[in-house]
N, C-alpha and C positions, 0 to 999 in steps of 0.2 A: 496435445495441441497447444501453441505458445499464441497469445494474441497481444500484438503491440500496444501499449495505452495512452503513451506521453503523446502530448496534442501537441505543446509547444515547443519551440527547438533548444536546447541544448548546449551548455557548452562539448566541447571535443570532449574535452576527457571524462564525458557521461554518457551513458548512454540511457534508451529508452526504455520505461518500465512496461515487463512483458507480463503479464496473466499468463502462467505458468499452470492450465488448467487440471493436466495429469497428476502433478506434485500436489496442487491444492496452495498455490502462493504466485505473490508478487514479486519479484525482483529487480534489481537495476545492481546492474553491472559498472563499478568505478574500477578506474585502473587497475585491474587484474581483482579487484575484490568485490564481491557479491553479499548485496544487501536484501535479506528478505522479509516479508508478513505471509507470513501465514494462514494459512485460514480451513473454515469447512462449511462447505453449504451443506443446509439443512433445508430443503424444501424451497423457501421463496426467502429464509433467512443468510445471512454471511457472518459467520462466527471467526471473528479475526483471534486466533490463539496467540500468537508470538511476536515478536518483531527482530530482528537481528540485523544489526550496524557494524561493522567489523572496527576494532579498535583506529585501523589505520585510516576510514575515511569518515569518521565523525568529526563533527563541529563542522563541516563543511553542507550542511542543509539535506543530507542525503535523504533521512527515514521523515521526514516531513514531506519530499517529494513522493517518497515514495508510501507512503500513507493517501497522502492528495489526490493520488493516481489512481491508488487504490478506490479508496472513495466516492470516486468520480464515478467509477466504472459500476462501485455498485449503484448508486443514484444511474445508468445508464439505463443498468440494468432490472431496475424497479427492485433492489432487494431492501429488504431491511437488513441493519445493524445491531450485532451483540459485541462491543469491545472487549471481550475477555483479556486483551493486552494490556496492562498500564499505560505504555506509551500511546496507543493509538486511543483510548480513554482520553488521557490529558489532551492527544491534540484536537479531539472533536468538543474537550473543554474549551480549550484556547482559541479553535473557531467554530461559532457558533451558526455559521452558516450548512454548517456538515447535524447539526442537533436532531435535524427532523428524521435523520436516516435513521435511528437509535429508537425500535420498541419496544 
């Protein structure tokens, strides 16, 4: 089962990050190339294992959005946070409004 996340619109050449709940990941689809997080629920926790940017659509805000969305969804959904990814780490360092999901 896929569930839509992105609330806001978009340019064309992005699409919306989908909760990939079968796989256990986020994704967003750019121009022909898919950006994932990963993850494993553990109960009432969400253990984000990986992140993956594809060389072609980096430096273009991709795994930010789609960490954000990520994020969101778990704050929707009352989980807690275990960043075992570097990247999704540093970006709940960089914003600190995402801190309180992380026990």
């Amino acid at each position: 089962m896929t569930a839509p996340i992105a609330r806001a619109s978009v340019p064309a050449t992005m699409s919306h990050v989908i909760d990939n709940r079968a796989e256990q990941e986020f994704t967003l689809d750019i121009d022909g190339h898919r950006a994932v997080a990963a993850y494993q629920l553990e109960g009432r926790t969400i253990v984000f294992t990986h992140t993956v940017v594809p060389p072609a659509i980096e430096g273009r805000g991709v795994g930010s959005k789609l960490i954000r969305a990520a994020l969101d969804s778990a704050r929707d959904q009352g989980l807690n946070v275990v960043p075992q990814c570097p990247f999704i780490a540093a970006y709940i360092e960089r914003h600190p409004e995402y801190r309180d999901l992380v026990r």
